[in-house]
C-alpha positions as CSV (number, residue, x, y, z in Angstrom):
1,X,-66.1,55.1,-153.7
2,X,-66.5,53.6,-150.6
3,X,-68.0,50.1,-150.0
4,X,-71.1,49.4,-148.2
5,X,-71.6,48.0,-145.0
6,X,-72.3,44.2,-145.3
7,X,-76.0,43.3,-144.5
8,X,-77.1,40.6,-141.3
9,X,-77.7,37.4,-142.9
10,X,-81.5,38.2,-141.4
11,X,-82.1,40.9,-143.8
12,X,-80.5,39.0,-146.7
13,X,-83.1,36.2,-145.9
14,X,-86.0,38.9,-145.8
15,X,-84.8,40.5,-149.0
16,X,-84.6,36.8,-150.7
17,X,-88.2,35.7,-149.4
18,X,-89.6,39.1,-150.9
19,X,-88.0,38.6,-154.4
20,X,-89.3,34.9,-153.9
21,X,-92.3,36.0,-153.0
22,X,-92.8,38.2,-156.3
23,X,-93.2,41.3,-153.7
24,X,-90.9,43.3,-155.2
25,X,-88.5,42.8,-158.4
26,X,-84.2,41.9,-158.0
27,X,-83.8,45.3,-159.1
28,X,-86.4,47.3,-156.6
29,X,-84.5,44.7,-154.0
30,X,-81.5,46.0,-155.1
31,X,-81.9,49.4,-155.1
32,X,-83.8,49.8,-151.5
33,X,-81.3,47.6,-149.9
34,X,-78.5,49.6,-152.0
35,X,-76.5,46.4,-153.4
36,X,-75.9,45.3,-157.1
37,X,-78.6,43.2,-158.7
38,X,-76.0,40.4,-159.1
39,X,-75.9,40.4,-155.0
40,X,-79.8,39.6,-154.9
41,X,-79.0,36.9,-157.6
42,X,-76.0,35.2,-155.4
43,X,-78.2,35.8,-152.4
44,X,-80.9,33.7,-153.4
45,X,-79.3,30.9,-155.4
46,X,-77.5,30.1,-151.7
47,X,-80.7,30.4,-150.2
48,X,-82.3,28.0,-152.5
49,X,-79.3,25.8,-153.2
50,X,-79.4,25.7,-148.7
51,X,-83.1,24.9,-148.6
52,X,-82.3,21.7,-151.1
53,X,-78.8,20.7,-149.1
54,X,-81.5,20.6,-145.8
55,X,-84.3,18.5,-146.9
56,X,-81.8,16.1,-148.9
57,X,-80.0,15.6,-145.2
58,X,-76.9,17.0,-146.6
59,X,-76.7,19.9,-144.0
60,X,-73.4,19.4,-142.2
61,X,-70.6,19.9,-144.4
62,X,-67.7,17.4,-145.6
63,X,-65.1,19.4,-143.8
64,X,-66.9,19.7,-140.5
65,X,-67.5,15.7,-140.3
66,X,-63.6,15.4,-141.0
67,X,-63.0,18.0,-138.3
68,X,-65.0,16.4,-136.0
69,X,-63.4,12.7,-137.2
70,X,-60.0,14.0,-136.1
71,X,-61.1,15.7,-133.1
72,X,-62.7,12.0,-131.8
73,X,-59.8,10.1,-133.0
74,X,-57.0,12.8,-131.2
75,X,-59.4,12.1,-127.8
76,X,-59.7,8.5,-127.8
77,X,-55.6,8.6,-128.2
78,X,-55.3,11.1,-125.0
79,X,-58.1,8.6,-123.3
80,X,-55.5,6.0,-124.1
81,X,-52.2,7.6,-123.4
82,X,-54.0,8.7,-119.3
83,X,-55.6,5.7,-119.0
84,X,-52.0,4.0,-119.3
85,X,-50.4,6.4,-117.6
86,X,-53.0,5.6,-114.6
87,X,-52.3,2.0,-114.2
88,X,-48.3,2.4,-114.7
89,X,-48.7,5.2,-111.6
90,X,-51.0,2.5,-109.7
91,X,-48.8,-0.3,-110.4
92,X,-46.0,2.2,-108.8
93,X,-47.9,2.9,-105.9
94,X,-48.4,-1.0,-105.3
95,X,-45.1,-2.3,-105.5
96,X,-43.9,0.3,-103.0
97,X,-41.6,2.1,-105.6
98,X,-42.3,5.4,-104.7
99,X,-39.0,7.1,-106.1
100,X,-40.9,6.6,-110.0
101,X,-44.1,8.4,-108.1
102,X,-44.1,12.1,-109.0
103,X,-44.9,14.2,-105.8
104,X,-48.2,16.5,-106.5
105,X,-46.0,19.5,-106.6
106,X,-43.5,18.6,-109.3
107,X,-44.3,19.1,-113.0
């Protein structure tokens, strides 16, 4: 038996609101949108369990502010290692020693 195609996360909102909503029963749900009962269950525990994350402030996840920790910790380190890298090539320039000055064409 082949698997159905997974819904947009727009119809699984519409489908939770209506169950919400007491418009139509998990299992009417279910069958029109042709998923198991348990899927309506899962669907709207997320939603609900979402809503609550939101209004407690808790939207952006644990793993996202790490990410993003790294990410601004690995670019202050490159902002460091160019901005040194500047001033040893400026300090070249000054004092004349332009055998340590790459050329713009080497790599």
């Amino acid at each position: 038996m082949a698997r159905p195609p997974a819904l947009p996360s727009e119809e699984k909102v519409r489908i939770v609101v209506s169950v919400l909503s007491k418009d139509r029963t998990v299992t009417e749900a279910a069958r029109e949108a042709q998923v198991s009962e348990q899927s309506i269950s899962n669907w709207r525990r997320q939603f609900i369990q979402g809503g609550s994350a939101a209004l407690a402030g808790n939207l952006i996840s644990r793993s996202t502010t790490q990410r993003e920790q790294a990410l601004s910790e690995e670019v202050r380190k490159l902002k460091q290692a160019l901005g040194e890298a500047y001033v040893e090539l400026m300090t070249w320039r000054r004092t004349g020693d332009y055998r340590r000055v790459p050329s713009g064409t080497s790599r």
